[in-house]
Structure formats: structure tokens, C-alpha cells
N, CA, C and O atoms as CSV, one atom per row, in Angstrom:
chain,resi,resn,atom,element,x,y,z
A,1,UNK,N,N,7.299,-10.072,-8.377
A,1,UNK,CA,C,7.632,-8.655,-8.210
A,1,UNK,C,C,8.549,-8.486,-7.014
A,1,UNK,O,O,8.221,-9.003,-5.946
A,2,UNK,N,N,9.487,-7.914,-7.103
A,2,UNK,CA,C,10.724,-7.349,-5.943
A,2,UNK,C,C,10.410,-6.054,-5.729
A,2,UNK,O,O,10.402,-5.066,-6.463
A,3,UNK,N,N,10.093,-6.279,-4.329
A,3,UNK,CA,C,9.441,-4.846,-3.398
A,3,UNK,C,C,10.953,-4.422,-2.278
A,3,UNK,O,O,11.478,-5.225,-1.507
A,4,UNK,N,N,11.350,-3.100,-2.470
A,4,UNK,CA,C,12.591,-3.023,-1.568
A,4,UNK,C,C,11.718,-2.526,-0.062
A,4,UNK,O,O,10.708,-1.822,-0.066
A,5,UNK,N,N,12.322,-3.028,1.042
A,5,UNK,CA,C,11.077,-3.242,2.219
A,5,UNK,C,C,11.177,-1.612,2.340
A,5,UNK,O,O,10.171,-1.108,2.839
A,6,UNK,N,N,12.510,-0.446,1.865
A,6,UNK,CA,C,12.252,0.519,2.659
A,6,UNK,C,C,11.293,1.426,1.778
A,6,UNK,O,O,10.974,2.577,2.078
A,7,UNK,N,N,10.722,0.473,0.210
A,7,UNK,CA,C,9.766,1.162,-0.410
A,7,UNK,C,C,8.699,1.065,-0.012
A,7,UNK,O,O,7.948,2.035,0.097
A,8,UNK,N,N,8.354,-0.236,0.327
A,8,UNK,CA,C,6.455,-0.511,1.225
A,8,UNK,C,C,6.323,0.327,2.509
A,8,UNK,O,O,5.185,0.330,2.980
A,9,UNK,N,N,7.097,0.920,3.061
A,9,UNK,CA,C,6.655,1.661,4.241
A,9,UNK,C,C,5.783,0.821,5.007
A,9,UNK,O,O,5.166,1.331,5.942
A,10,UNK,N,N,5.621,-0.619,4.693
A,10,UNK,CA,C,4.450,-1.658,5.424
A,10,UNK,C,C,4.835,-1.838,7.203
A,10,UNK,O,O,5.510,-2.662,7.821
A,11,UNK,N,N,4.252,-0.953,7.505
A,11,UNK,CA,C,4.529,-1.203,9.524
A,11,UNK,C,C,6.126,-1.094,9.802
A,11,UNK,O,O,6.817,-1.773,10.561
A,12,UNK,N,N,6.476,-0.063,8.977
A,12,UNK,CA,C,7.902,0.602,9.348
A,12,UNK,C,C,7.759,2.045,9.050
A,12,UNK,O,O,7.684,2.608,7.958
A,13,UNK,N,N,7.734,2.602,10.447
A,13,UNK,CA,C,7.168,3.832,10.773
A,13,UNK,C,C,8.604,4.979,9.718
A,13,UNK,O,O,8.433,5.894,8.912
A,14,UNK,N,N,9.686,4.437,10.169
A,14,UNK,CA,C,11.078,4.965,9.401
A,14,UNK,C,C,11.086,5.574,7.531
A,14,UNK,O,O,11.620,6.528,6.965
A,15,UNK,N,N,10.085,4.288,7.014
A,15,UNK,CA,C,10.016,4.396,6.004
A,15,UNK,C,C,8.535,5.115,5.320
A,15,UNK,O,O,8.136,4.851,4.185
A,16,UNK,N,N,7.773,6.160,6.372
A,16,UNK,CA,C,6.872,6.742,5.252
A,16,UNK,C,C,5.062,5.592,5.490
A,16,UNK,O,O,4.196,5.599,4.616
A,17,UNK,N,N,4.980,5.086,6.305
A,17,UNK,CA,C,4.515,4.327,6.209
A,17,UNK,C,C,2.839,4.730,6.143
A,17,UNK,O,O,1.955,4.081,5.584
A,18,UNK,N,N,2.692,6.154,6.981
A,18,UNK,CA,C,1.862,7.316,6.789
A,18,UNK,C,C,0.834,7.353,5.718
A,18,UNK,O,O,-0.397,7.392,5.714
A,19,UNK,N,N,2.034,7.319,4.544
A,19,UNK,CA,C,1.688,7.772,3.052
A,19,UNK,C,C,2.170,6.943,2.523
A,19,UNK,O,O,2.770,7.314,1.514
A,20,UNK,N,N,2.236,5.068,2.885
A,20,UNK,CA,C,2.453,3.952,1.984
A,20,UNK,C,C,1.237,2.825,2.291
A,20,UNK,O,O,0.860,1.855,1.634
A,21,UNK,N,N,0.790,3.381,3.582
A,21,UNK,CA,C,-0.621,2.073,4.090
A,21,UNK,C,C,-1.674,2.903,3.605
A,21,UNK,O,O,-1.463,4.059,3.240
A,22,UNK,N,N,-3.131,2.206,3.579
A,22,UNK,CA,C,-3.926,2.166,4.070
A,22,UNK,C,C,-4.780,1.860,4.800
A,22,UNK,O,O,-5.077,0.665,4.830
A,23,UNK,N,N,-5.438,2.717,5.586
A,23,UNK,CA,C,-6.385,2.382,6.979
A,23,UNK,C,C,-7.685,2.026,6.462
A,23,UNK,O,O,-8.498,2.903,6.168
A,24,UNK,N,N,-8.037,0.293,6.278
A,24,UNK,CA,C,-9.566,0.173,5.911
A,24,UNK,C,C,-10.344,0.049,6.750
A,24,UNK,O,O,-9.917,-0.337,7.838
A,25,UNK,N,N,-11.645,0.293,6.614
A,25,UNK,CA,C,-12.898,0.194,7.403
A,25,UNK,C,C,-13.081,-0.314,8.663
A,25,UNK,O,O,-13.545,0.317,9.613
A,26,UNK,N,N,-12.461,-2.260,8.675
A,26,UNK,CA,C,-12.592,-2.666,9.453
A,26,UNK,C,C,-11.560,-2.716,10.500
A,26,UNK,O,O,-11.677,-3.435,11.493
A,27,UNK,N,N,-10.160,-1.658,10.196
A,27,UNK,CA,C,-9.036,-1.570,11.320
A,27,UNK,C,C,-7.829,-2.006,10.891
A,27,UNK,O,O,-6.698,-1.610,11.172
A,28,UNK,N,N,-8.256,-2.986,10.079
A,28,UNK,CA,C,-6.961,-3.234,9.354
A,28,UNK,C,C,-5.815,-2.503,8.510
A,28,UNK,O,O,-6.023,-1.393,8.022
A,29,UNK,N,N,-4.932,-2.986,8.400
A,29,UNK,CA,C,-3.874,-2.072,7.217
A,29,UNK,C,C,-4.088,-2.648,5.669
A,29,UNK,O,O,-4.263,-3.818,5.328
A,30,UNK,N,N,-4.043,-1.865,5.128
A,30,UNK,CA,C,-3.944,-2.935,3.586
A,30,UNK,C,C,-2.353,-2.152,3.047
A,30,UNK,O,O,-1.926,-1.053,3.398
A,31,UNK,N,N,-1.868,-2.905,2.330
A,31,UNK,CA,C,-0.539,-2.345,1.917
A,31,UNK,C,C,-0.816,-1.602,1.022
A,31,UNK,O,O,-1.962,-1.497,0.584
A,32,UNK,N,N,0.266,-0.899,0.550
A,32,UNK,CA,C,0.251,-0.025,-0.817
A,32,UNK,C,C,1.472,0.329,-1.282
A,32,UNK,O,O,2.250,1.056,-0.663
A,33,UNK,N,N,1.715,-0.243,-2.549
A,33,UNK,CA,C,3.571,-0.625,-2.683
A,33,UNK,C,C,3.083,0.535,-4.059
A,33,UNK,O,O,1.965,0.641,-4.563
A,34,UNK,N,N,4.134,1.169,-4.348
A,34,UNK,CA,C,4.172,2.303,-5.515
A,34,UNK,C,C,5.440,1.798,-6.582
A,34,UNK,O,O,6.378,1.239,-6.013
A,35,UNK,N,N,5.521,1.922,-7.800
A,35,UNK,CA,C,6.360,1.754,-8.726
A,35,UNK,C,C,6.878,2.664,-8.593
A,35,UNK,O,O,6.557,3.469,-7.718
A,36,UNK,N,N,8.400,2.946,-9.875
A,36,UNK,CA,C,9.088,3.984,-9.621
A,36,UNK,C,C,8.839,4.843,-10.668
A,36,UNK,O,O,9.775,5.400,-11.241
A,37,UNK,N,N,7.487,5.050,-11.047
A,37,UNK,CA,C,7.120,6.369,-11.416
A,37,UNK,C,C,5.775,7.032,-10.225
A,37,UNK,O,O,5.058,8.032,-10.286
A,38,UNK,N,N,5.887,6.064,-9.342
A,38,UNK,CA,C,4.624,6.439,-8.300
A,38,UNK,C,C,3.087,5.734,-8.622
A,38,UNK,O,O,2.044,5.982,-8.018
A,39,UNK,N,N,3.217,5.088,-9.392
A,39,UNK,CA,C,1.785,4.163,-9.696
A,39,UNK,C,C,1.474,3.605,-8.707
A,39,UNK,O,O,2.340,3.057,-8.024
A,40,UNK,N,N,0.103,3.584,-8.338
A,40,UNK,CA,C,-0.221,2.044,-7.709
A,40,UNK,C,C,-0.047,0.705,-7.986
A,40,UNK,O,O,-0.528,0.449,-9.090
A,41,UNK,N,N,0.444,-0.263,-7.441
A,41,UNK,CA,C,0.832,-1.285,-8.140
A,41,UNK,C,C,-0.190,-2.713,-7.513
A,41,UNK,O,O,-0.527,-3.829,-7.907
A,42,UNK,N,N,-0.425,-1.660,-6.081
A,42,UNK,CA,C,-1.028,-3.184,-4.971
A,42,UNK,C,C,-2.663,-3.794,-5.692
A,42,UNK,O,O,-3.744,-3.235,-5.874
A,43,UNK,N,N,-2.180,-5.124,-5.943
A,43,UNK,CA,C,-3.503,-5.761,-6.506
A,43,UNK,C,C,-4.658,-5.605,-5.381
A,43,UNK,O,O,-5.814,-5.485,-5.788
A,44,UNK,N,N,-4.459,-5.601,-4.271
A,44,UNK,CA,C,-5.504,-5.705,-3.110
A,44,UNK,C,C,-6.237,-4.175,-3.438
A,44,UNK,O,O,-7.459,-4.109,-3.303
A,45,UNK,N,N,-5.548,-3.064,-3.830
A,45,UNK,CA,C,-6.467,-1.768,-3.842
A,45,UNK,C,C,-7.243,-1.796,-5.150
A,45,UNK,O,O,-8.357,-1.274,-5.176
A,46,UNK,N,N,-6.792,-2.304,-6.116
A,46,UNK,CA,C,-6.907,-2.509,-7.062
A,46,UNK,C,C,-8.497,-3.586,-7.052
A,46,UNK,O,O,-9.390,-3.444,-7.887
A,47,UNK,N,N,-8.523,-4.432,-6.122
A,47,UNK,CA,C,-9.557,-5.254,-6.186
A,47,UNK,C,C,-10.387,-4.048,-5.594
A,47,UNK,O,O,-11.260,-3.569,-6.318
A,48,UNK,N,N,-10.244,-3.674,-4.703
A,48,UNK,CA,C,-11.376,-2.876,-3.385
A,48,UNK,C,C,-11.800,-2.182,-4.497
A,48,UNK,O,O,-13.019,-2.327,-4.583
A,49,UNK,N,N,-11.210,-1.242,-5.721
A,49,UNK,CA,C,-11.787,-0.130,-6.720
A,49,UNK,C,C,-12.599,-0.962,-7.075
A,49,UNK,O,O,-13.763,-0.974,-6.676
A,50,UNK,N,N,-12.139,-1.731,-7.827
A,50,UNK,CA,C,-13.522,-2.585,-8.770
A,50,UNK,C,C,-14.191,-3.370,-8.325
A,50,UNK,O,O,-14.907,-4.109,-9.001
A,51,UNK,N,N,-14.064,-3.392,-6.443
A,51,UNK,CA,C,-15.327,-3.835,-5.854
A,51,UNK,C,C,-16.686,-2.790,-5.870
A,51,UNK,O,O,-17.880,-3.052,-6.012
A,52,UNK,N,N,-16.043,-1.615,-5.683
A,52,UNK,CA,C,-16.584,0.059,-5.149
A,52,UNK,C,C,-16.522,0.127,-3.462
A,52,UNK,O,O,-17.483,0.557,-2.825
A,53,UNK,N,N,-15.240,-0.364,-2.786
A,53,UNK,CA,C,-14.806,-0.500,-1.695
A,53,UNK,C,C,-14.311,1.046,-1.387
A,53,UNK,O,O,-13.785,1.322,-0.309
């Protein structure tokens, strides 16, 4: 998959990063990359749901 970096907003404050991370539990960031209809795409959130994270 080809992620354009100014779409991940991943620890680039410039790009939205606000409303492209998430802040989990333990402090960490988890990413969150969106398709271009706005889907979730990131397998990592995707695991945490069907953990019940």
C-alpha cells in the first residue's frame, strides 16, 4: 500500500495529525491512514476493534 506522508498526518503536526493519530491508553500514538473515500484502512485499529480495545 502507498501512503502519501502528507495523508498519514503521522507526527506531522502540518498535516492534520490531530484528526489522523490516535492517542492509546498506554501513551502511545497508533497511526491512522484513511483511503480516498475516508475509510479506515489501518490494520492496527482494525486489530484493537476485534480485540474490544
Amino acid at each position: 500500500m502507498s501512503v502519501s506522508p502528507s495523508r498519514t498526518g503521522f507526527l506531522d503536526l502540518n498535516s492534520g495529525a490531530s484528526e489522523n493519530t490516535a492517542r492509546q491508553g498506554d501513551g502511545t500514538w497508533a497511526q491512522v491512514m484513511y483511503g480516498p473515500n475516508g475509510e479506515e484502512t489501518s490494520s492496527m485499529t482494525r486489530d484493537a476493534a476485534a480485540c474490544g480495545q
